[in-house]
C-alpha positions in Angstrom: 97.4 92.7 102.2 96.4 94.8 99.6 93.3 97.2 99.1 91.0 97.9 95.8 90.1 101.4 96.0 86.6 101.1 94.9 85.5 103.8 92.6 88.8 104.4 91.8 89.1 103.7 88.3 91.6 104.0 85.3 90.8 104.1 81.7 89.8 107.6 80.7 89.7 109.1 84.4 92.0 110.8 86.3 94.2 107.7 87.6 94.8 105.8 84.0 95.5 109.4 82.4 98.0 110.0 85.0 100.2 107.4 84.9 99.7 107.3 80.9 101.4 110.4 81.0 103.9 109.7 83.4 104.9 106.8 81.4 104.9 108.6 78.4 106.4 111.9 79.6 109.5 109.7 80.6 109.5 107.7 77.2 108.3 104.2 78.4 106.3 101.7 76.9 103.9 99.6 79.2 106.4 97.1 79.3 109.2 99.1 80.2 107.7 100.6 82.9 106.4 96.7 84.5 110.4 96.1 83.6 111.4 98.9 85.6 108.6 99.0 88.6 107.9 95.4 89.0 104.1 95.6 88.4 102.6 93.2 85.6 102.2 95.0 82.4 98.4 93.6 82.1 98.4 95.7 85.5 99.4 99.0 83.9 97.2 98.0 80.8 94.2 97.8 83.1 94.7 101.4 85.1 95.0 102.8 81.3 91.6 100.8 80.4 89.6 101.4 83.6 90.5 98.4 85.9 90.7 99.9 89.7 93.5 100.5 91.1 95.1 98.2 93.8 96.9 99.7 96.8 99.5 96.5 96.5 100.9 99.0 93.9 101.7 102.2 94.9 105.4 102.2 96.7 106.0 100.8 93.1 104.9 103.5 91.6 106.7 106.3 93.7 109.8 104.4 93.4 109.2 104.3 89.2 108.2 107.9 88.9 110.6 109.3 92.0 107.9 110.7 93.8 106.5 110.5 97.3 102.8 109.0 98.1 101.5 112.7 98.7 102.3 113.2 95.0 99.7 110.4 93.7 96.7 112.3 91.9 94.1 111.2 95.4 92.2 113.8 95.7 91.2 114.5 92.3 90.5 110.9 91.7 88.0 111.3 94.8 86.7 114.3 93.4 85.9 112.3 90.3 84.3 109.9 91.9 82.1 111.5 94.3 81.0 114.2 90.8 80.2 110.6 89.3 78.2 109.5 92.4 76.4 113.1 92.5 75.4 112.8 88.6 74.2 109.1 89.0 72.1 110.0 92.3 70.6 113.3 90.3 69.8 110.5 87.0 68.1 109.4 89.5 65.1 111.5 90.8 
């Protein structure tokens, strides 16, 4: 089963930017990193360009980048999403 993390987006937030430069930082194009993780390049295309992100992903990406799940950017993608939430309720009134 796998979970969309609503509000959770890529393009120019804190998810897409973070794995753009991960990628980049080791060198890899989109489509070596699908090659090497497993996930469809559209996939990695869409985090870049604001699609959500999809919980079926992420061992994938620990095993790509080396890292453990505690190293994935969470909390400062729900920190961007609750300051978009804030600023959309205060539009608002």
């Amino acid at each position: 089963m796998s979970l969309r993390i609503a509000g959770l987006r890529g393009g120019n937030s804190v998810f897409g930017e973070w794995n753009k430069e991960m990628r980049k930082a080791r060198g890899w194009s989109q489509r070596e990193m699908s090659k090497l993780s497993g996930i469809p390049q559209t996939t990695i295309s869409g985090w870049e360009n604001g699609s959500e992100l999809s919980t079926k992903w992420l061992v994938h990406l620990c095993r790509v980048f080396d890292i453990r799940m505690e190293e994935l950017p969470f909390e400062e993608m729900l920190d961007q999403s609750e300051n978009a939430k804030s600023k959309s309720a205060a539009e608002a009134v």
